[in-house]
C-alpha positions as CSV (number, residue, x, y, z in Angstrom):
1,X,-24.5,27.0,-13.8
2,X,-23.1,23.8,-15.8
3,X,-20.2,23.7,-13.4
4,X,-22.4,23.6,-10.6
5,X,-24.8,20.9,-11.7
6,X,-21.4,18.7,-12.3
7,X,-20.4,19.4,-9.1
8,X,-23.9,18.2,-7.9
9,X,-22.9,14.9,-6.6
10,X,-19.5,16.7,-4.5
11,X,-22.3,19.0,-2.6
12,X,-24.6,16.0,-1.8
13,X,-21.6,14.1,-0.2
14,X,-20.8,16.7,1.6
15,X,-24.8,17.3,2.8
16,X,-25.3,13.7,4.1
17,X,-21.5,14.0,5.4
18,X,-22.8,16.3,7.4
19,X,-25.9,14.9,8.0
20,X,-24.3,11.5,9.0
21,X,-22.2,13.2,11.1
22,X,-24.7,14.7,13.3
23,X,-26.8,11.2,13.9
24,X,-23.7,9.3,14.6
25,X,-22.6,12.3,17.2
26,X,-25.8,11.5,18.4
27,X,-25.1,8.0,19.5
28,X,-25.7,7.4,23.3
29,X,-22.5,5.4,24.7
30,X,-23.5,2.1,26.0
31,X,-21.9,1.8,29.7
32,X,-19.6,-0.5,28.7
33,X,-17.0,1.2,26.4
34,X,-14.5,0.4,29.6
35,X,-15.3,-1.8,31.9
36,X,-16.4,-4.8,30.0
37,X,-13.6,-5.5,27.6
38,X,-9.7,-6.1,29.0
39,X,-8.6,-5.1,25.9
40,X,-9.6,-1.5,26.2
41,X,-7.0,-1.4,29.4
42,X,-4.7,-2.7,27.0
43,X,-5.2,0.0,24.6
44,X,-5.2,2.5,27.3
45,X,-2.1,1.2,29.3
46,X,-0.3,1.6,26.2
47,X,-1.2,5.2,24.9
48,X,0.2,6.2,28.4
49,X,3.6,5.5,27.3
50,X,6.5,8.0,26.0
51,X,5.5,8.4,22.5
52,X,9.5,9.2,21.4
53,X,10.1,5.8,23.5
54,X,10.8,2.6,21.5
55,X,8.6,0.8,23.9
56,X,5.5,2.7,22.7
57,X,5.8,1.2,19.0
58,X,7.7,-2.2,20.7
59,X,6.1,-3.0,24.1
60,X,7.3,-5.6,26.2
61,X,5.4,-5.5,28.6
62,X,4.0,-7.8,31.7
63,X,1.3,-4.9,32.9
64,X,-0.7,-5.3,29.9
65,X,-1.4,-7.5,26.7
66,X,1.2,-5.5,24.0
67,X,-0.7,-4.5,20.7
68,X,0.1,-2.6,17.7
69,X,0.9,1.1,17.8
70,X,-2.4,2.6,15.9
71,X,-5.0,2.4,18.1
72,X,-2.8,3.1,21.4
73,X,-1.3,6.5,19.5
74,X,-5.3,7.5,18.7
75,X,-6.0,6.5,22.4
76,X,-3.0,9.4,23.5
77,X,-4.1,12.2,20.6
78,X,-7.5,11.8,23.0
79,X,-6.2,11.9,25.7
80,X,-7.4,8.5,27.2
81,X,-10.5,10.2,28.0
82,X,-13.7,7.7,26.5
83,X,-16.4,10.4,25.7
84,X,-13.4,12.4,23.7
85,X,-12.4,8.5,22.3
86,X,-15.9,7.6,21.1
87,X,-16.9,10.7,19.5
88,X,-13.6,11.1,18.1
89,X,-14.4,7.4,16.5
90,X,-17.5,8.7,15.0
91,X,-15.9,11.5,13.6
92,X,-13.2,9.4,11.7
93,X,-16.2,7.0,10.9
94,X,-18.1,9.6,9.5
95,X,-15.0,11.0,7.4
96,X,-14.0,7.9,6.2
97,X,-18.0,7.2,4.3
98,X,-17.4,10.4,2.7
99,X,-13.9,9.8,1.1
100,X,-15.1,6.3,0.5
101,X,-18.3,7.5,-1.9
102,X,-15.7,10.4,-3.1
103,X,-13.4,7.8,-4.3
104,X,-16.1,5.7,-5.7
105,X,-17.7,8.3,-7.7
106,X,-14.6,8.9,-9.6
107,X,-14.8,5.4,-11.7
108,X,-18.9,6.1,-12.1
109,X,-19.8,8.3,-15.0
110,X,-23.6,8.1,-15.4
111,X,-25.5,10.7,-13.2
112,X,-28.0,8.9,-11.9
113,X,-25.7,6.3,-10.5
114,X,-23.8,8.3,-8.7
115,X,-26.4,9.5,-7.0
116,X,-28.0,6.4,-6.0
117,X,-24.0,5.1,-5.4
118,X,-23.8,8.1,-2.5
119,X,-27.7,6.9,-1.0
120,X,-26.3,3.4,-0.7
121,X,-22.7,4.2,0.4
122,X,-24.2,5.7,3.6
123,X,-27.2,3.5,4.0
124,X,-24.3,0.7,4.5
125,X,-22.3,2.9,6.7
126,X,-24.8,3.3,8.8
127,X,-25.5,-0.2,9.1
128,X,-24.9,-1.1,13.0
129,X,-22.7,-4.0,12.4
130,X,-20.4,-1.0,11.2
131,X,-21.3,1.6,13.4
132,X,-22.2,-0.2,16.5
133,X,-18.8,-0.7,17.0
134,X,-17.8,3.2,17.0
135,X,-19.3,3.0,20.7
136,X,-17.2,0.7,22.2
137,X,-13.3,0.9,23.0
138,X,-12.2,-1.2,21.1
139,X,-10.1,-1.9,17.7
140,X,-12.9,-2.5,15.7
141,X,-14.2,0.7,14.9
142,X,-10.8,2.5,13.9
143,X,-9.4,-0.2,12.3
144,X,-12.8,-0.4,9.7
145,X,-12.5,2.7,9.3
146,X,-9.3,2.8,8.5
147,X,-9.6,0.3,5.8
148,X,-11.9,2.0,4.0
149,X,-9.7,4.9,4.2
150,X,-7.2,2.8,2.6
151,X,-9.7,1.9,-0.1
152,X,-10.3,5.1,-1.1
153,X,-6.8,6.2,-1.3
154,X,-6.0,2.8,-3.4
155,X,-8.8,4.2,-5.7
156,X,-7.2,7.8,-5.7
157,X,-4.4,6.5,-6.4
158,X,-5.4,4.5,-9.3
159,X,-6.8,7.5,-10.9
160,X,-4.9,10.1,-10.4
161,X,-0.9,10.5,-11.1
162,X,0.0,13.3,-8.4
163,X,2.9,12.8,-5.6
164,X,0.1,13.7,-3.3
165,X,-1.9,10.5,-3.5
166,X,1.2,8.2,-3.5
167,X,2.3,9.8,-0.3
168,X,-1.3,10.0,1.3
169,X,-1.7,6.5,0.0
170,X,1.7,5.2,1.9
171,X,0.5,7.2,5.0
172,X,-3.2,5.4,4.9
173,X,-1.2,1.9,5.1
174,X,0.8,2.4,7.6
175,X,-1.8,3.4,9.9
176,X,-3.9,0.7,8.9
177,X,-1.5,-1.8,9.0
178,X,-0.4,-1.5,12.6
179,X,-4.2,-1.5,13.7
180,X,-4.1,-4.7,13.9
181,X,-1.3,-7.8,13.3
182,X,-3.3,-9.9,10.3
183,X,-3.6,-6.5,7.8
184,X,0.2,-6.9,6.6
185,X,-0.8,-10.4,5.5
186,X,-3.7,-8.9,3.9
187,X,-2.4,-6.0,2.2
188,X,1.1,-7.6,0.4
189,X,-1.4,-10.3,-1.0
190,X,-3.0,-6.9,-2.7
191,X,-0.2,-5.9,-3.8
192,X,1.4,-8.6,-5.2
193,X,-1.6,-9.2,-6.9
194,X,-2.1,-5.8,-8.5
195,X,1.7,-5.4,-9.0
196,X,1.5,-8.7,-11.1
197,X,-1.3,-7.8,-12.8
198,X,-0.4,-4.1,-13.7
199,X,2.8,-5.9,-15.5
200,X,0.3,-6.8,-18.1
201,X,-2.5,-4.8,-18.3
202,X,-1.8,-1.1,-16.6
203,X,2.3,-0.5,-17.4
204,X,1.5,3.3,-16.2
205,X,1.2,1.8,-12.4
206,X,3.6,-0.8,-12.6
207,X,6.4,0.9,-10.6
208,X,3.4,2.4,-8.0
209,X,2.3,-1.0,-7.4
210,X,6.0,-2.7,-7.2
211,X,6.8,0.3,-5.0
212,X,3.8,-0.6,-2.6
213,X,4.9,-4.3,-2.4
214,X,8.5,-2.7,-1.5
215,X,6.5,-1.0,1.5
216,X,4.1,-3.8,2.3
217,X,7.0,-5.9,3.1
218,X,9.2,-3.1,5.2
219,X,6.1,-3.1,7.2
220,X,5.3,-7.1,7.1
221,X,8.9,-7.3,8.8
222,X,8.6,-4.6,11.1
223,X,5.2,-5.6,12.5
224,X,6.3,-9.3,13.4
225,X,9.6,-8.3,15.2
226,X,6.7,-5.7,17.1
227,X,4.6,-9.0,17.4
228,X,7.8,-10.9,18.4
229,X,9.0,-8.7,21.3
230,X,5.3,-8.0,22.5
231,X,5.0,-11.7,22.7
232,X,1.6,-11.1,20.5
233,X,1.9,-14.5,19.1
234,X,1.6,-16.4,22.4
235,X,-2.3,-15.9,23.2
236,X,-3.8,-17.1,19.8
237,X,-1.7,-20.2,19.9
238,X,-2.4,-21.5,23.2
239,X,-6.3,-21.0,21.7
240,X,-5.8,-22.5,18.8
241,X,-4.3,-25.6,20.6
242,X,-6.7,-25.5,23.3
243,X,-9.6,-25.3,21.2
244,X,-8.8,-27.2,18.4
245,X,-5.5,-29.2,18.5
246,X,-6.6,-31.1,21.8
247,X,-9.4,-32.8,21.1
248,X,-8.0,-34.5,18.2
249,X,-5.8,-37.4,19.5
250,X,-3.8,-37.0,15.8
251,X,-3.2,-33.4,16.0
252,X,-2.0,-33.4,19.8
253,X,0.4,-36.0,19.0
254,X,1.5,-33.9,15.9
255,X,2.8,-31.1,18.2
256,X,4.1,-32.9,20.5
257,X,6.3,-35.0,18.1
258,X,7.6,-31.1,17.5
259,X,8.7,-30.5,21.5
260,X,4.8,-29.2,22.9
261,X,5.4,-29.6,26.9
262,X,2.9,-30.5,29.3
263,X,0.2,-32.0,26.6
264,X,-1.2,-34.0,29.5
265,X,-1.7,-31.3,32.2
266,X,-3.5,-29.7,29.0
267,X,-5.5,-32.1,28.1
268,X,-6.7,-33.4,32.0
269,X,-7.6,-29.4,32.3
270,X,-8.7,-27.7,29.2
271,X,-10.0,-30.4,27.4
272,X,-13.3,-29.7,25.5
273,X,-13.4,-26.3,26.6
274,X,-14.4,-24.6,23.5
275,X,-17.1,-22.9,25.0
276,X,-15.7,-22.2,28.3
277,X,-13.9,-18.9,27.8
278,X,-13.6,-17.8,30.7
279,X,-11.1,-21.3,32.0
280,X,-8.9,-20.6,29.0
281,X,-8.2,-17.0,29.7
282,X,-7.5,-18.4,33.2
283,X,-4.3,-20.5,31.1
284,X,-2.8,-17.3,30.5
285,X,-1.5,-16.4,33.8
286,X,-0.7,-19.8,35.2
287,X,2.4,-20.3,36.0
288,X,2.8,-24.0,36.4
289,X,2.6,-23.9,32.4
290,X,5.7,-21.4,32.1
291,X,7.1,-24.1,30.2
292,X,4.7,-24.1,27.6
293,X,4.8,-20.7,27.1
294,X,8.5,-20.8,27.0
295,X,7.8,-23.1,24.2
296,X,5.0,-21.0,22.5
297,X,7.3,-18.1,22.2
298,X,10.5,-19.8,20.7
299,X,8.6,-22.3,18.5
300,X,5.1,-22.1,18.8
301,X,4.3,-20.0,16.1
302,X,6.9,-21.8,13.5
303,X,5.3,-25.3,14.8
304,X,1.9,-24.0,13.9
305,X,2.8,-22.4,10.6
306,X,4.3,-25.4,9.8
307,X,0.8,-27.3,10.9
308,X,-0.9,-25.3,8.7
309,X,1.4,-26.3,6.2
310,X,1.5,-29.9,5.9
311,X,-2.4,-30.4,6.9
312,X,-4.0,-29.0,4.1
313,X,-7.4,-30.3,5.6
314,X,-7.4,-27.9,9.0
315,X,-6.3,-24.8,7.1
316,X,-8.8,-25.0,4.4
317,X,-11.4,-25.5,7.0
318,X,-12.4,-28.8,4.9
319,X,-13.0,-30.1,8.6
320,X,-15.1,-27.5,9.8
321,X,-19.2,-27.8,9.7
322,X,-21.8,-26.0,7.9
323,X,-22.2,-24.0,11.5
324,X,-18.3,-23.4,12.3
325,X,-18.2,-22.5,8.6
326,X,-20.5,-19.8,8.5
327,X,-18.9,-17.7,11.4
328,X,-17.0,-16.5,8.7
329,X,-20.0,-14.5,7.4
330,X,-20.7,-13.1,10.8
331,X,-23.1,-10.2,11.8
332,X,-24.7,-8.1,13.9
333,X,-22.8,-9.2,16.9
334,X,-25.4,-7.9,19.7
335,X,-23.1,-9.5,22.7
336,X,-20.4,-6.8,21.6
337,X,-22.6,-3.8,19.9
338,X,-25.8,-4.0,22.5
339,X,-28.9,-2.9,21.4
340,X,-29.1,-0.7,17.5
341,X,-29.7,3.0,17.9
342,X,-30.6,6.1,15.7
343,X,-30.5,6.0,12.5
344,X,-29.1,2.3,12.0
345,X,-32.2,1.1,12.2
346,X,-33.1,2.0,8.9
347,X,-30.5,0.2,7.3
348,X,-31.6,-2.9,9.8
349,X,-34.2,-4.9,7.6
350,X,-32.0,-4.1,3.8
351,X,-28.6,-5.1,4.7
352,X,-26.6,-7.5,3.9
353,X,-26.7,-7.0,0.5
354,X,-25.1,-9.8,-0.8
355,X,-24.5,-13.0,-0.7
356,X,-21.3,-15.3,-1.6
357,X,-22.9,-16.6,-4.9
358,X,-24.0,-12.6,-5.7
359,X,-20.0,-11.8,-5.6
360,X,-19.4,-14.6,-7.5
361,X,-21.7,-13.5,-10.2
362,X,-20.2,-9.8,-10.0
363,X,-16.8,-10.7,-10.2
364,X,-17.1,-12.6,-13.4
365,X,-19.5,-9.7,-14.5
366,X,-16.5,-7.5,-14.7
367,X,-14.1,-9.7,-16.0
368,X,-16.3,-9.9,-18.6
369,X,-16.4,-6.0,-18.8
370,X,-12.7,-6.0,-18.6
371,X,-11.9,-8.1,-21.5
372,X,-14.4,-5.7,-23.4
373,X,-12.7,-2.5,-21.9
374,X,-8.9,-3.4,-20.9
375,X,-10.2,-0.9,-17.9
376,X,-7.5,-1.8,-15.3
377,X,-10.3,-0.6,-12.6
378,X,-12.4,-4.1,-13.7
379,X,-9.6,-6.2,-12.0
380,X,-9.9,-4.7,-8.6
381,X,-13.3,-6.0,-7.3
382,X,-11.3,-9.4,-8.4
383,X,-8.3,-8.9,-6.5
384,X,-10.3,-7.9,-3.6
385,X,-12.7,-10.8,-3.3
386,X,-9.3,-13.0,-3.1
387,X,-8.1,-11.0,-0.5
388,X,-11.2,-11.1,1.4
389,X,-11.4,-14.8,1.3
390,X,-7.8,-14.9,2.0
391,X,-8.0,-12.8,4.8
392,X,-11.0,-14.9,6.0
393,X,-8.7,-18.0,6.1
394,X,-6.3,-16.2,7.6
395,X,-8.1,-15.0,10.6
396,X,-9.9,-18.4,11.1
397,X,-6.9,-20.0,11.9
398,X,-5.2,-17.5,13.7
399,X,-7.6,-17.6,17.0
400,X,-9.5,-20.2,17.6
401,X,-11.8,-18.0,20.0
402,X,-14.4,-14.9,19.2
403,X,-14.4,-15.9,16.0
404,X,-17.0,-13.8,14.9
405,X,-15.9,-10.9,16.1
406,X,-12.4,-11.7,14.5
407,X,-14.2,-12.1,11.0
408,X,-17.4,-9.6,11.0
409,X,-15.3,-7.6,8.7
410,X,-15.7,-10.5,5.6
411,X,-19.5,-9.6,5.1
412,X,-18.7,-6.1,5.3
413,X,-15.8,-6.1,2.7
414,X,-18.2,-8.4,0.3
415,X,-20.6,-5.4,0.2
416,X,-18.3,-3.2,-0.3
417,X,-17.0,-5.4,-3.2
418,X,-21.0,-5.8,-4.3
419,X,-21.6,-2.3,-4.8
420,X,-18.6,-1.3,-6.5
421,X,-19.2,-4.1,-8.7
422,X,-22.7,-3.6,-9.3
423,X,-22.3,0.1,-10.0
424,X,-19.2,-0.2,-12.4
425,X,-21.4,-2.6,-14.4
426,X,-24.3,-0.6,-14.7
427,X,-22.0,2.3,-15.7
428,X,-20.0,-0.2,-18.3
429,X,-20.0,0.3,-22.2
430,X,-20.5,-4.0,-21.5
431,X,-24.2,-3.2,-20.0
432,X,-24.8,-0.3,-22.3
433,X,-24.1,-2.3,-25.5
434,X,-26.7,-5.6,-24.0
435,X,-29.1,-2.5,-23.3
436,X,-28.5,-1.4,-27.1
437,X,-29.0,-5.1,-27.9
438,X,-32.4,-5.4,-25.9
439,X,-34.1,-2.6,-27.0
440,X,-33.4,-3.5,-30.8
441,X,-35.4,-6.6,-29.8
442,X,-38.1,-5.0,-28.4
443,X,-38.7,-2.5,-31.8
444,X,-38.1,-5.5,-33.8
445,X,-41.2,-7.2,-31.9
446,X,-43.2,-4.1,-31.9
């Protein structure tokens, strides 16, 4: 009877598992999961090639625009076929909230928490800024899931000392690594922050974590010299200098002090064009600018790292307005995710939960309960806030257009980060003992 009343909170992730799963199963598709988006063709192109091929995990390739292996090797297990494609992301979806509130529940002691940590878990992942994206084909919805995949095994692994996580762990990052090109980025800044810190304060992880850089950086490699042959680089900086280099007289004279070809053409054409989509995707099969993208694949992309570099002032977005700035908060992106169905539209009126100054408050929160506890498991909402504003950085400056969609996943992370937070608190000897000091108070009064 006692075993089964600990196991309590196992059975009621598994019951709104199951539950969840049957709601987002539920989900009408939207008509557009193909027609509408050029990057689903891309995807699909792709999963038709020989798996046991080199060119399947390095395309080079003038039918289609190359992308990372993940989502084209999900698109082939289905078959290519969208009904099998969408449910099959709901499924993973679906999976990945109940390892996420399994993993969670392992660092929360006090019943009652856990309980209201599984109700809030899945009130979030049902949230239609998450998954409203499950009904389109497109990277979104297996990449997000994938991440918090990856979260949970990062959480299993920090808590338990078996083979089995490590290896499940490595497995996790590869496939979310090669969902899309800016994870690697993401992930060895993790890493290498976690490795550092577990120097110091968690010596029993040390060699996980310095193993997992090891990785992180096999992959970091392998990915660009993907990126390289595919040619990935090319699209996002003929956006970024589009629709941000050109109209500044300084920056356009910046690049092409560094060998940028046809800057005139360029600017006569696809000047001010910022909103006008539609002309700069028409820049991408033009052939009287073959010489800039000659020049976009052979030093392009070391031109604009070395931008970012040496103006401090564009890559810190200190030039951005309140307006541009916020994108980075995006939500709720209708255009892409049409009209909320189901169940989401409980979660429609409560979410987000947090705000940047709420995170900010949390994070110190647990440093504070970490200098109290030495808990290693304090640090991580701290390493992940940097990530996630690191990431955000990241991403703003690596495409200049659909920026919102490029960054939707910053708001999501930040909840993820909130919770966590706000449930290892609660749970916290730090809490308990200003509890202990408030209710002294109160009998002292009364």
């Amino acid at each position: 009877m006692l075993k089964n009343i600990k196991n309590l909170p196992r059975w009621i992730n598994i019951i709104f598992f199951i539950i969840a799963l049957y709601y987002n199963l539920s989900i009408v598709p939207s008509g557009r999961e193909v027609k509408d988006f050029s990057d689903t063709h891309d995807y699909i192109q792709q999963s038709k090639l020989d798996f046991f091929s080199s060119e399947f995990f390095f395309p080079d390739s003038d039918k289609f625009a190359e992308r990372p292996f993940t989502v084209p090797l999900f698109y082939k297990l289905c078959n290519a076929n969208p009904k099998v494609i969408l449910a099959a992301q709901k499924v993973i979806h679906s999976i990945a909230s109940f390892l996420l509130v399994a993993s969670l529940l392992l660092f929360v002691r006090k019943r009652a928490l856990q309980y209201t940590l599984i109700l809030m878990v899945y009130i979030l992942m049902s949230w239609w800024n998450i998954l409203g994206w499950s009904n389109l084909m497109l990277s979104e919805s297996l990449s997000m899931s994938l991440f918090f995949i990856w979260i949970s095994s990062l959480l299993w692994l920090l808590k338990r000392k078996d083979k089995l996580s490590i290896i499940f762990h490595v497995f996790c990052v590869i496939l979310f690594s090669f969902t899309r090109d800016s994870w690697p980025y993401f992930l060895l800044i993790i890493y290498v922050m976690l490795g550092i810190s577990s120097f110091k304060y968690a010596k029993a992880l040390r060699w996980r974590f310095l193993g997992m850089v090891l990785v992180t950086v096999l992959i970091f490699f392998i990915q660009q010299q993907s990126a390289n042959i595919g040619h990935r680089y090319r699209l996002p900086i003929l956006n970024n200098i589009v629709v941000k280099i050109l109209p500044s007289e300084e920056y356009t004279k910046w690049f092409v002090e560094e060998g940028m070809p046809l800057s005139e053409e360029l600017k006569l054409n696809f000047s001010n064009s910022t909103d006008e989509n539609r002309k700069i995707y028409s820049l991408y099969h033009d052939s009287t600018y073959q010489e800039l993208f000659n020049w976009v694949d052979t030093k392009g992309k070391n031109a604009y790292m070395k931008f970012l570099l040496t103006h401090p002032r564009f890559s810190l977005l200190l030039d951005e307005n309140q307006e541009e700035f916020d994108r980075i908060f995006a939500f709720n992106l209708n255009y892409y995710t049409v009209h909320i169905q189901g169940y989401s539209r409980l979660a429609l009126n409560i979410l987000p939960f947090f705000k940047t100054w709420h995170l900010f408050v949390l994070v110190i929160l647990m440093v504070a309960c970490f200098i109290r506890s030495r808990r290693f498991i304090f640090l991580i909402p701290l390493v992940f806030t940097v990530a996630c504003y690191f990431n955000a950085f990241l991403l703003y400056n690596a495409d200049a257009l659909e920026v919102e969609r490029h960054l939707f996943i910053t708001q999501i992370f930040m909840e993820v980060i909130g919770l966590f937070s706000l449930f290892l608190y609660f749970d916290s000897d730090f809490f308990a003992a200003k509890m202990d000091i408030v209710k002294s108070r109160i009998r002292r009064n009364n």
